[in-house]
Biotite code that builds the C-alpha atoms (Angstrom):
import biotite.structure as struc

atoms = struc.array([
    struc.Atom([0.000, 0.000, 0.000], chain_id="A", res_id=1, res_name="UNK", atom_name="CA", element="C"),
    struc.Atom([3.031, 2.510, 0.695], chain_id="A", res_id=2, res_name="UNK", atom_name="CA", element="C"),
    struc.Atom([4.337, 1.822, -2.239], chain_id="A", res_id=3, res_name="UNK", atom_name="CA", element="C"),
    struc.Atom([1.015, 2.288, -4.376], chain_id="A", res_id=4, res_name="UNK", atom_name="CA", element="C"),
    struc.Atom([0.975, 5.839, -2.385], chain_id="A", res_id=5, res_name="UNK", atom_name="CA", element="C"),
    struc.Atom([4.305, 6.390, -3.499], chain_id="A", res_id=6, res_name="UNK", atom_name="CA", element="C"),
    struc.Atom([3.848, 5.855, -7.039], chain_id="A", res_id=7, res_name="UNK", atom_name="CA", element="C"),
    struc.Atom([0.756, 7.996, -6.962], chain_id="A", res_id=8, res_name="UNK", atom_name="CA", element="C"),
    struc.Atom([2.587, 11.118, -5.282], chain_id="A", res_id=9, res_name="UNK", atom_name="CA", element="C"),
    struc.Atom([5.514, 10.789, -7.639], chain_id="A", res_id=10, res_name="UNK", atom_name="CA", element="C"),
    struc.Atom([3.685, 10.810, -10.791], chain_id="A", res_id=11, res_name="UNK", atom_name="CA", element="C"),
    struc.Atom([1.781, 13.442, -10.107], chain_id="A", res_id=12, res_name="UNK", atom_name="CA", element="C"),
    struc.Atom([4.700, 15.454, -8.875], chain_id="A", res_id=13, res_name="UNK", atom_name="CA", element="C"),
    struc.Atom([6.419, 13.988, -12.240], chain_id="A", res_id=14, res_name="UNK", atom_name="CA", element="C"),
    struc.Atom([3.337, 15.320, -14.362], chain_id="A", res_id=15, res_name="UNK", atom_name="CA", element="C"),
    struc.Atom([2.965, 18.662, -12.360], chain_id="A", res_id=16, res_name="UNK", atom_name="CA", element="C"),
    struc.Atom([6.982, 19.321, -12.734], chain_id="A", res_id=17, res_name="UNK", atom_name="CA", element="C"),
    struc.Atom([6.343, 18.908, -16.867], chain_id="A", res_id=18, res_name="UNK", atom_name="CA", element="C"),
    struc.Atom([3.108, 21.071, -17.107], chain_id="A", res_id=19, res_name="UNK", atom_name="CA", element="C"),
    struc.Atom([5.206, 23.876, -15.539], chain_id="A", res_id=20, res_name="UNK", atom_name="CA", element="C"),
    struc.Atom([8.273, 23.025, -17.562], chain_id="A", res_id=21, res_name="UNK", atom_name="CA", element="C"),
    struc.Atom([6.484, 23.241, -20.911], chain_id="A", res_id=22, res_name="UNK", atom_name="CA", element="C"),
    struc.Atom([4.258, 26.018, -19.978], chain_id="A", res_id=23, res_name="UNK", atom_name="CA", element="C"),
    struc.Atom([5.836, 28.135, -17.770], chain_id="A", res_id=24, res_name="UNK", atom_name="CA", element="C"),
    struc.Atom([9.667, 27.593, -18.993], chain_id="A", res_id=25, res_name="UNK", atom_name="CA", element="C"),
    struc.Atom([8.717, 26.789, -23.098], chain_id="A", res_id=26, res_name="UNK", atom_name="CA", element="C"),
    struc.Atom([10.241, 23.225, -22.796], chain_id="A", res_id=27, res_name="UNK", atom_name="CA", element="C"),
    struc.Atom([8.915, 21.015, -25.767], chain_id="A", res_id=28, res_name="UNK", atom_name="CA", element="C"),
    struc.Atom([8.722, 17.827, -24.635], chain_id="A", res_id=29, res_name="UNK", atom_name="CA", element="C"),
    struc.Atom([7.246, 16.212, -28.024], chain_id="A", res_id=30, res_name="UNK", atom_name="CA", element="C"),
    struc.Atom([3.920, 15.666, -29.489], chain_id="A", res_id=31, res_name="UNK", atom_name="CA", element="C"),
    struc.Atom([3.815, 12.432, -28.326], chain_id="A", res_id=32, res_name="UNK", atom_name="CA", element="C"),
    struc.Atom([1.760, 12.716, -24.729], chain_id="A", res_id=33, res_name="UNK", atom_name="CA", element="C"),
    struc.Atom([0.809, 9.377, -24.057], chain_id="A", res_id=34, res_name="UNK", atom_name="CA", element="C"),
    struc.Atom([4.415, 7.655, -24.636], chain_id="A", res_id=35, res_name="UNK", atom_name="CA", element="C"),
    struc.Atom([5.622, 10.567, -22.382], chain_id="A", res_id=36, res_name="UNK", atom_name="CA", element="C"),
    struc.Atom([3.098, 9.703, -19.529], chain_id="A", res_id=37, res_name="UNK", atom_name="CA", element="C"),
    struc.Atom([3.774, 6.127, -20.092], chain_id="A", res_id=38, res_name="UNK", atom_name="CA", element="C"),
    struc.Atom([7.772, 6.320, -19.289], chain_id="A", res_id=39, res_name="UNK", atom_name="CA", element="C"),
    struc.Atom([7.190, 9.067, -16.579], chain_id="A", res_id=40, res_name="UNK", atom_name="CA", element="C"),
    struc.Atom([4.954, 6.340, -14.874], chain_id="A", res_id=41, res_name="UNK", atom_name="CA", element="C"),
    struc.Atom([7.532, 3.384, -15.504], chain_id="A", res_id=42, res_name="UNK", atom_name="CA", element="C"),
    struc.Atom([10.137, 6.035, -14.318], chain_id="A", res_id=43, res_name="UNK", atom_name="CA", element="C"),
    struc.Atom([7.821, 6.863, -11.084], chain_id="A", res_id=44, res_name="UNK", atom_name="CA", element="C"),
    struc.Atom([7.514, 3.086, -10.351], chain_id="A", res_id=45, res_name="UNK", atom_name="CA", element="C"),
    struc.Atom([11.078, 2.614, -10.613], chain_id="A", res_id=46, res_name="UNK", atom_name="CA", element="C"),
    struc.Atom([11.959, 5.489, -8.422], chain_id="A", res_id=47, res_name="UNK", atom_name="CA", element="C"),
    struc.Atom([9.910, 4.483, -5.947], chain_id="A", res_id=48, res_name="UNK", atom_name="CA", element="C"),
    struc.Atom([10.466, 0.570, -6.324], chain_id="A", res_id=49, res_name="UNK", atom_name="CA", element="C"),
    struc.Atom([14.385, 1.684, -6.136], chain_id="A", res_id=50, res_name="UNK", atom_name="CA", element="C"),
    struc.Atom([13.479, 3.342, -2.513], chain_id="A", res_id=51, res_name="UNK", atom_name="CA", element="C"),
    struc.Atom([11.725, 0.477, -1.440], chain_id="A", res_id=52, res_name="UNK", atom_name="CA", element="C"),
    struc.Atom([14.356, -1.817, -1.942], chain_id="A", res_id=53, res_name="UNK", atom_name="CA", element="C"),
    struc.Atom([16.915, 0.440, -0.093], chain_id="A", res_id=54, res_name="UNK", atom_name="CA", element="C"),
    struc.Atom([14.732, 0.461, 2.372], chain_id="A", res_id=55, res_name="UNK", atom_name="CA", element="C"),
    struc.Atom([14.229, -3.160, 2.771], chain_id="A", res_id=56, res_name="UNK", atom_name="CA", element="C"),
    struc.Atom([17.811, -4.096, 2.526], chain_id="A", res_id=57, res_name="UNK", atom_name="CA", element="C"),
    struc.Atom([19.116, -3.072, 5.168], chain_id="A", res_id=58, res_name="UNK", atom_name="CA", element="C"),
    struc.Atom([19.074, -2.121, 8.829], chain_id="A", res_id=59, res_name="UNK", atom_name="CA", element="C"),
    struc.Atom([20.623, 1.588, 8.853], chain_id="A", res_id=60, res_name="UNK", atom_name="CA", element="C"),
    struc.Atom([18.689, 4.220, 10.270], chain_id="A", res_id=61, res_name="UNK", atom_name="CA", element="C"),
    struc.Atom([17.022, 6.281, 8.104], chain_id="A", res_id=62, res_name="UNK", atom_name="CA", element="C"),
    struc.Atom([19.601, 9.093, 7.603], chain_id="A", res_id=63, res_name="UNK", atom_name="CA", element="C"),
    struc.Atom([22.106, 6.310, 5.904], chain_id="A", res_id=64, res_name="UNK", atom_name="CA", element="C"),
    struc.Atom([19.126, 4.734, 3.837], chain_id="A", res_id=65, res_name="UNK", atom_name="CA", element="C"),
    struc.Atom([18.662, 8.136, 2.651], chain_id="A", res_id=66, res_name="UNK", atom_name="CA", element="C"),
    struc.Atom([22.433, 9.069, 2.184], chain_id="A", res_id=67, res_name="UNK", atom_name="CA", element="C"),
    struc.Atom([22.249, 5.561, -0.134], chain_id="A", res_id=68, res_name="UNK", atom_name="CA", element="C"),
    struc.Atom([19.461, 6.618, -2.237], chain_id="A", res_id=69, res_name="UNK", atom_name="CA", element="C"),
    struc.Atom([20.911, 10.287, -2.736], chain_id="A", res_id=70, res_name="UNK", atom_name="CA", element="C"),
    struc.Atom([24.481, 8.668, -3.850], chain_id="A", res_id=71, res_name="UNK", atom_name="CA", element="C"),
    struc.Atom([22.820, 6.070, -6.043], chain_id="A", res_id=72, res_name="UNK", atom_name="CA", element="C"),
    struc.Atom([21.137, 8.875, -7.717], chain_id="A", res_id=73, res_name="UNK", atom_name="CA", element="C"),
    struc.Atom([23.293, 10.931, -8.142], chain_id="A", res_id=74, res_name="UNK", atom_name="CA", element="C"),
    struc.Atom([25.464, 8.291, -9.564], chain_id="A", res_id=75, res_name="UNK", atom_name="CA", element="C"),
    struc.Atom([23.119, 6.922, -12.075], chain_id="A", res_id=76, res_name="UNK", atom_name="CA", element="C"),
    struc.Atom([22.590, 10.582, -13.308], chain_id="A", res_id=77, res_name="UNK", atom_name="CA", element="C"),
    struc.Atom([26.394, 11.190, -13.694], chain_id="A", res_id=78, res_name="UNK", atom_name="CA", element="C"),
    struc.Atom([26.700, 8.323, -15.580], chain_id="A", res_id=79, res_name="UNK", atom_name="CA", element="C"),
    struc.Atom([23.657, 9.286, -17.578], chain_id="A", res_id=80, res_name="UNK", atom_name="CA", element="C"),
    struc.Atom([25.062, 11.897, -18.583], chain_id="A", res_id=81, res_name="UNK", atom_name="CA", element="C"),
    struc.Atom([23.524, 14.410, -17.014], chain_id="A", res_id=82, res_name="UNK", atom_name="CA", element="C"),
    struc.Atom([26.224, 16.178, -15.511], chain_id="A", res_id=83, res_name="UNK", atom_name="CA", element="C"),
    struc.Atom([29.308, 15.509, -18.444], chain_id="A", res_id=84, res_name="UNK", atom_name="CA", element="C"),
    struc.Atom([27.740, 15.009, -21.786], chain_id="A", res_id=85, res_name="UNK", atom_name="CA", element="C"),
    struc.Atom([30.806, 12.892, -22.630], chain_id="A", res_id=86, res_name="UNK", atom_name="CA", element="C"),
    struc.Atom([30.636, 10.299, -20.084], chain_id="A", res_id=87, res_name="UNK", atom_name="CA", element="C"),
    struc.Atom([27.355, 8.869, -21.595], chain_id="A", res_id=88, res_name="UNK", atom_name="CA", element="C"),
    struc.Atom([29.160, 8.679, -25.199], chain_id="A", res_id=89, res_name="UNK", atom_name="CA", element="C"),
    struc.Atom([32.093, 6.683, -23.367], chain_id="A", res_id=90, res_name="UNK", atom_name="CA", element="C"),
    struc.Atom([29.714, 4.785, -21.506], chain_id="A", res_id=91, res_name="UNK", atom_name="CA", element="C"),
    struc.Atom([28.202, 3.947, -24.450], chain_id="A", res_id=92, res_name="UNK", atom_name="CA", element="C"),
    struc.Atom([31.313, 3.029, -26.459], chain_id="A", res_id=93, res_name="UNK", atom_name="CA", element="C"),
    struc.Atom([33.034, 0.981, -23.422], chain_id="A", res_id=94, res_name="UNK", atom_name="CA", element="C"),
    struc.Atom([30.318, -0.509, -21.232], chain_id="A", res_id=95, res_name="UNK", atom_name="CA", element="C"),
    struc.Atom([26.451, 0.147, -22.963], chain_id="A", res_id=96, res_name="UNK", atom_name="CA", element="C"),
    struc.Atom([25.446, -2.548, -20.459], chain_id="A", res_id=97, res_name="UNK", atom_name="CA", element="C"),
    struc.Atom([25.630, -0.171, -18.007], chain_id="A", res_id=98, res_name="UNK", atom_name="CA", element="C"),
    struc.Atom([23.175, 2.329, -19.694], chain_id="A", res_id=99, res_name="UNK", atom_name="CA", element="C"),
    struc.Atom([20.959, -0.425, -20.238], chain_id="A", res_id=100, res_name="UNK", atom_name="CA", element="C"),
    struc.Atom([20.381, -1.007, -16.739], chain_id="A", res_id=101, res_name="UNK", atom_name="CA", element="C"),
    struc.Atom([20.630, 2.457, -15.501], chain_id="A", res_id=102, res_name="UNK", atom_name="CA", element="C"),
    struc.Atom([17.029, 3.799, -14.857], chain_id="A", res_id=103, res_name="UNK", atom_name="CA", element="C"),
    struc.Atom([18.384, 7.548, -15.517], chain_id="A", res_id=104, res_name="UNK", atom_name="CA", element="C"),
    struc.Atom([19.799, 6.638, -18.766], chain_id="A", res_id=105, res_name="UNK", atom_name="CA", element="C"),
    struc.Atom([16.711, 4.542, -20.123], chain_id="A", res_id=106, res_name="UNK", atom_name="CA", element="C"),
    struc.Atom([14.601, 7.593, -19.096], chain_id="A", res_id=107, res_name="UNK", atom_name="CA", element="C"),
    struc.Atom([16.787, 10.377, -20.547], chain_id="A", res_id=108, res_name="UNK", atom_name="CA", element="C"),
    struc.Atom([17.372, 8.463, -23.752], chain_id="A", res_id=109, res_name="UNK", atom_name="CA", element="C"),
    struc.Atom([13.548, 7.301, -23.611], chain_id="A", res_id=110, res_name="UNK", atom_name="CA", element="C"),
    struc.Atom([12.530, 10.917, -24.023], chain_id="A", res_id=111, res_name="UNK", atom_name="CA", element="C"),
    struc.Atom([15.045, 12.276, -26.335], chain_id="A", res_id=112, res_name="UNK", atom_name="CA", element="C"),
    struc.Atom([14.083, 9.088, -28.228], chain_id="A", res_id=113, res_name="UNK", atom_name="CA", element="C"),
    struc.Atom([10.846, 10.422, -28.878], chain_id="A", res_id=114, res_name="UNK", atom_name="CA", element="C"),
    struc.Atom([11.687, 14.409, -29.703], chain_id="A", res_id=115, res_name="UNK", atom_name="CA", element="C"),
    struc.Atom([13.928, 13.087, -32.188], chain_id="A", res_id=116, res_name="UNK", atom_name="CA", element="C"),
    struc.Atom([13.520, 10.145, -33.703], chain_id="A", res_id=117, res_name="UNK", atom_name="CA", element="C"),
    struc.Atom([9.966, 9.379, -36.706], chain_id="A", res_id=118, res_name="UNK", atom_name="CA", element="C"),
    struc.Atom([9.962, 5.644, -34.907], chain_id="A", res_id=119, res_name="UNK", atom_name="CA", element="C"),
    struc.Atom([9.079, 4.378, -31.455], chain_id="A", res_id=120, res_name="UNK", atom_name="CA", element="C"),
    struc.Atom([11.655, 1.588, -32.074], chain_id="A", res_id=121, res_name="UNK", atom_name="CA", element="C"),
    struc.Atom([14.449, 2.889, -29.624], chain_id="A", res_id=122, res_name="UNK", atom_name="CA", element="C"),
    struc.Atom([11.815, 4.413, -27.181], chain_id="A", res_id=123, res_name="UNK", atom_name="CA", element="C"),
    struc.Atom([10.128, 0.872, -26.550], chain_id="A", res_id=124, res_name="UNK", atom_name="CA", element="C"),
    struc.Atom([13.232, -0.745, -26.419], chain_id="A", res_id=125, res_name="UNK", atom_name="CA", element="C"),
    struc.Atom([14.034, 2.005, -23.549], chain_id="A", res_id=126, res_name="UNK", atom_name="CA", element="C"),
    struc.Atom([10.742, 0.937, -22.066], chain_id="A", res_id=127, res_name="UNK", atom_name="CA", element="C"),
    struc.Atom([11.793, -2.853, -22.184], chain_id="A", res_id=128, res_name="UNK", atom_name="CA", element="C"),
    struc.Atom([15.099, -2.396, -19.975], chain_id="A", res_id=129, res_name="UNK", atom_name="CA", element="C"),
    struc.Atom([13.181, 0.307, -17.860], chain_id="A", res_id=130, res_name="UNK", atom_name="CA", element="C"),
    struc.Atom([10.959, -2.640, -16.664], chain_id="A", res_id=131, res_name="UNK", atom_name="CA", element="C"),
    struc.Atom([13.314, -5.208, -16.697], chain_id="A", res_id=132, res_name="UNK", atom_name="CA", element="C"),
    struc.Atom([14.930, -2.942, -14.201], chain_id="A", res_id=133, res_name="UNK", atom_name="CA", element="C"),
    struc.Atom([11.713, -2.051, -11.783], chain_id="A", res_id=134, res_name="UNK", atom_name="CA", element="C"),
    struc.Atom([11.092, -5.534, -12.130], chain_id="A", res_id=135, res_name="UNK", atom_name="CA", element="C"),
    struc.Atom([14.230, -6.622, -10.448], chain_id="A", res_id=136, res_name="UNK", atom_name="CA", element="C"),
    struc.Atom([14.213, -3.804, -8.316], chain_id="A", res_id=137, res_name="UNK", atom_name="CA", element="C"),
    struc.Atom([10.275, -5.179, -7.135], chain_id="A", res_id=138, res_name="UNK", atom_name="CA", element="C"),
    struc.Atom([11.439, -9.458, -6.971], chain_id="A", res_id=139, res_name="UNK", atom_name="CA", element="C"),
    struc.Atom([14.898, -7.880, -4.567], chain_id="A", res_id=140, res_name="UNK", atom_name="CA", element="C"),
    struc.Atom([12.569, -5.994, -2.391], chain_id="A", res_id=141, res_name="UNK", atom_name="CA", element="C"),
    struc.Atom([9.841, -8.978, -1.924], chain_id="A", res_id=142, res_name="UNK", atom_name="CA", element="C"),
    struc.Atom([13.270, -10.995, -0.848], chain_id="A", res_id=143, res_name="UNK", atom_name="CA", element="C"),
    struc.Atom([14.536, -8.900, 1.442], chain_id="A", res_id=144, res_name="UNK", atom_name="CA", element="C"),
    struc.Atom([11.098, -8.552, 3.235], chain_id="A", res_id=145, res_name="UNK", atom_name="CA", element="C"),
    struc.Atom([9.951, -11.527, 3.003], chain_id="A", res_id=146, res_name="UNK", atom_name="CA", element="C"),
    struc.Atom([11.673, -13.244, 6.062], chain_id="A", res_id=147, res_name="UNK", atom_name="CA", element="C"),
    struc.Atom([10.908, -9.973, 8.060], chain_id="A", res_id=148, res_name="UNK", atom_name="CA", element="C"),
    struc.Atom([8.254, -10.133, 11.022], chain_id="A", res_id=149, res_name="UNK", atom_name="CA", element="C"),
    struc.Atom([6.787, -7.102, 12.380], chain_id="A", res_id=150, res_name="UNK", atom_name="CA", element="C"),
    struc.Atom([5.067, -6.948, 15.706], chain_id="A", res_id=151, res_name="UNK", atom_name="CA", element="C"),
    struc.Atom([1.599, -5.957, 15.514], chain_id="A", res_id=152, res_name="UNK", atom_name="CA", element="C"),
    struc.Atom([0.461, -2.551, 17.591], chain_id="A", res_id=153, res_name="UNK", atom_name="CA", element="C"),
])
């Protein structure tokens, strides 16, 4: 149930965040609405099924869980790309596993995919490995709570 709540809140914070970006600021995201809102919900369920299975996999307190997810993230982004333009071309040319499993990259490339390219072929293939990937994320955090009992209040 927390984690349906948690998909809810970030999508709609996702979808808020692009209204004022393409009203407000002029960004063009495409023409293409319901592929956008389809990878922005993948993208919210892998956000939030990443959390959950920081959460669940170990027993810091919350200020380390949290240090985790911020590092992770800020990781994934760097090696999306977002902060160096070239380290996503090296990436790319050296280890392209790595942007296949990297939730920032599949997103990032997801949506350029559809500004810029006539064919969904590269978007859905970003959508494949972007599930593949909240997938995994989901089946690690069922294993690490599965085993756990919680007293009852």
């Amino acid at each position: 149930a927390s984690m349906c709540v948690g998909f809810i809140l970030n999508f709609l914070i996702s979808i808020v965040t692009m209204i004022i970006f393409n009203k407000i600021l002029g960004v063009d995201f495409s023409e293409n609405l319901a592929e956008l809102l389809l990878i922005t919900g993948i993208g919210s369920l892998c956000g939030v099924s990443l959390g959950t299975l920081i959460g669940s996999s170990n027993r810091a307190n919350i200020e380390i869980k949290s240090g985790i997810g911020l590092a992770l993230s800020l990781l994934m982004s760097f090696l999306a790309g977002m902060m160096v333009s070239n380290v996503k071309v090296m990436i790319a040319d050296n280890a392209p596993i790595i942007n296949k499993l990297n939730p920032v990259a599949l997103i990032s490339d997801g949506i350029y995919s559809l500004y810029y390219y006539d064919t969904f072929d590269r978007f859905y293939n970003n959508i494949a490995w972007l599930l593949v990937v909240t997938l995994s994320f989901i089946v690690l955090t069922y294993i690490f709570t599965r085993g756990k009992q919680y007293d009852s209040i």
